[in-house]
N, C-alpha and C positions, 0 to 999 in steps of 0.2 A: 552516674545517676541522673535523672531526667528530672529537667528542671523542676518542673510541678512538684513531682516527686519532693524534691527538694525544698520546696516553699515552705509546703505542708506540713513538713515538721521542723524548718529549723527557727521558726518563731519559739518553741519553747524554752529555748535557750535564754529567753528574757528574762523566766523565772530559776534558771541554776545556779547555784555559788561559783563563782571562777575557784581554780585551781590556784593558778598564781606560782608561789616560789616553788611548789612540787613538780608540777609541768616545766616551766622553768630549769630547774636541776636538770632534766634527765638528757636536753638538748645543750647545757651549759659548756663552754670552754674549760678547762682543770681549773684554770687560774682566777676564775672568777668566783669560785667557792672558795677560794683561799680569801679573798677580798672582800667579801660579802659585806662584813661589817663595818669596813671605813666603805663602801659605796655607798650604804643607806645613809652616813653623816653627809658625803658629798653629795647626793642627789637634793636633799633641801634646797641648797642656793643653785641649781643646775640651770639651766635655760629648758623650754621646754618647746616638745615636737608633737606634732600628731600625725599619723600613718594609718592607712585606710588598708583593708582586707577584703576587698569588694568581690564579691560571686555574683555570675550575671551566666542565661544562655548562650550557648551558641548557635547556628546553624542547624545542627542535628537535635538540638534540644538536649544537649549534656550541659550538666553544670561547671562551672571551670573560676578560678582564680587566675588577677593579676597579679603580675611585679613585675619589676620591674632590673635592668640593667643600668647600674649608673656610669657615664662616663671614664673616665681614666683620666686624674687629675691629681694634685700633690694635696692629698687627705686620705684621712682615716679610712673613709668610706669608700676609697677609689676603685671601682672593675667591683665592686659589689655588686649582691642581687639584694634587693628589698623590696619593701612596700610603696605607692605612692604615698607623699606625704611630706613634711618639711615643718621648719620654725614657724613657731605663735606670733605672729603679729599684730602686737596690742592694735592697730591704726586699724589693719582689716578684718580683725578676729571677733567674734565674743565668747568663743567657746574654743576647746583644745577641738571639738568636732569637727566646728565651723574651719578650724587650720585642717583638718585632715579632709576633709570634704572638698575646699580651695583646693588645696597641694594638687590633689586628685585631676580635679578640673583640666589643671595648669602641665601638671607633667603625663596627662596620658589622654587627656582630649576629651573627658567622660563630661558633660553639663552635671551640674552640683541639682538639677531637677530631677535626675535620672539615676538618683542614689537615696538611697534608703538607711538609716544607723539604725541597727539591731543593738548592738552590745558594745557597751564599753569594757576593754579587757583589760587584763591589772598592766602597769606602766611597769617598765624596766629603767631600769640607767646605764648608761653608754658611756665607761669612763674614758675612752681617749677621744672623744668629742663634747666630753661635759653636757650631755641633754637625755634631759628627764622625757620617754616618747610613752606618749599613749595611743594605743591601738583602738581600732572601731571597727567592728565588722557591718559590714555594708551588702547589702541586696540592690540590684539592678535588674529589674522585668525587660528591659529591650536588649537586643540584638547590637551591642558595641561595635562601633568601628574608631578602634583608637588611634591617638596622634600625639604620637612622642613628644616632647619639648627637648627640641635639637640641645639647647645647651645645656641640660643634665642628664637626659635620658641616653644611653646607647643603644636599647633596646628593650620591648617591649615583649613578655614572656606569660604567655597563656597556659594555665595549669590544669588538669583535668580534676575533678574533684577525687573522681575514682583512684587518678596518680596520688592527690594529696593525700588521700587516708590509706594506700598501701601502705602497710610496714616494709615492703620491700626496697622500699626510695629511701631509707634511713640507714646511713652508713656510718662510719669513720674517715674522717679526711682528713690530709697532711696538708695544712695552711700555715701561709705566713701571718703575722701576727703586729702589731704596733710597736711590740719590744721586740723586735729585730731578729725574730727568732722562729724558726717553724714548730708548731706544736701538733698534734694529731685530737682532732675534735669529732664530737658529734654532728653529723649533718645530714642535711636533706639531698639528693639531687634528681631535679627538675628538668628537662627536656636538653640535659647535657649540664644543664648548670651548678656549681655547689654551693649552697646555701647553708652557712654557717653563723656562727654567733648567734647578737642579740635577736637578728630576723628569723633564726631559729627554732629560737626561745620564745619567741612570739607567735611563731606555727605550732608549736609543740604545745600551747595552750590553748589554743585554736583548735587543732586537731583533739585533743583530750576530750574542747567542749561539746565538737560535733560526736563525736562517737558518743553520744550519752544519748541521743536523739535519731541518728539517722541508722 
């Protein structure tokens, strides 16, 4: 879809109800609908994130999403694909936005001038990192040239919008898991990538809201 194209209507998405736990379900892990209701008593005290969902042109004038490749390190999170974004920082923050707008900044090179917050999208909870992540969807008018932050980033993964809203890119994968165990989950996959879990669940609401508008 061509940017413009694009513009023009995904501003109405300010005035739609989020989806939330229904969108949520249909990208969910088994195991995490078994859990649901001791997650919600844990998410109260949980630490909290914010994660950006930035659409910006490219070159040809197609719309396109980031995310992002995290390193390979001893965490939950390790060889994942996700969003830019990271912990609240009372000292730098005033808002969960203003942390996902920074994160931004920091792990993919984008100036925080050069980003736009449309929609706050419903938070999830992340139980084997104990953090409450709110999502933001973000508009970008220029031509990004981004710049990984070596020590978290392994790579940097440009989505075509057209790929995101395929139902075709929506599978079943065989992933390992925190409890040491492989299970077969809902997932997305992206220019070879598989995007599972909570970053899932967070496209799968994403994706539900655009399809109401474009």
């Amino acid at each position: 879809m061509l940017f413009n194209t694009f513009l023009e209507s995904v501003v109405k998405i300010k005035h739609l109800e989020l989806s939330g736990e229904d969108s949520h379900a249909k990208m969910s892990p088994p195991y995490r609908l078994e859990l649901a209701e001791k997650m919600k008593a844990k998410s109260i005290s949980a630490r909290k994130a914010g994660v950006m969902a930035l659409f910006y042109p490219k070159t040809n004038d197609e719309t396109y999403l980031v995310l992002i490749l995290r390193k390979t390190y001893k965490g939950v999170h390790s060889a994942q694909v996700g969003f830019p974004g990271g912990k609240y920082e009372e000292e730098d923050d005033n808002s969960l936005m203003l942390t996902a707008i920074r994160e931004t900044e920091e792990e993919v090179g984008v100036s925080r001038q050069h980003i736009k917050v449309l929609k706050k999208m419903s938070p999830i909870y992340i139980p084997p990192s104990n953090f409450l992540v709110h999502p933001y969807i973000g508009i970008s008018k220029e031509y990004l040239i981004f710049t990984k932050q070596d020590e978290e980033v392994e790579a940097i993964i440009e989505v075509s919008l057209n790929d995101f809203l395929s139902d075709s890119n929506t599978l079943t994968a065989r992933v390992p898991t925190s409890f040491d165990v492989e299970v077969d989950v809902p997932a997305f996959k992206f220019n070879g990538h598989i995007v599972w879990g909570a970053t899932a669940m967070m496209l799968g609401e994403i994706k539900d809201l655009l399809k109401q508008v474009l």
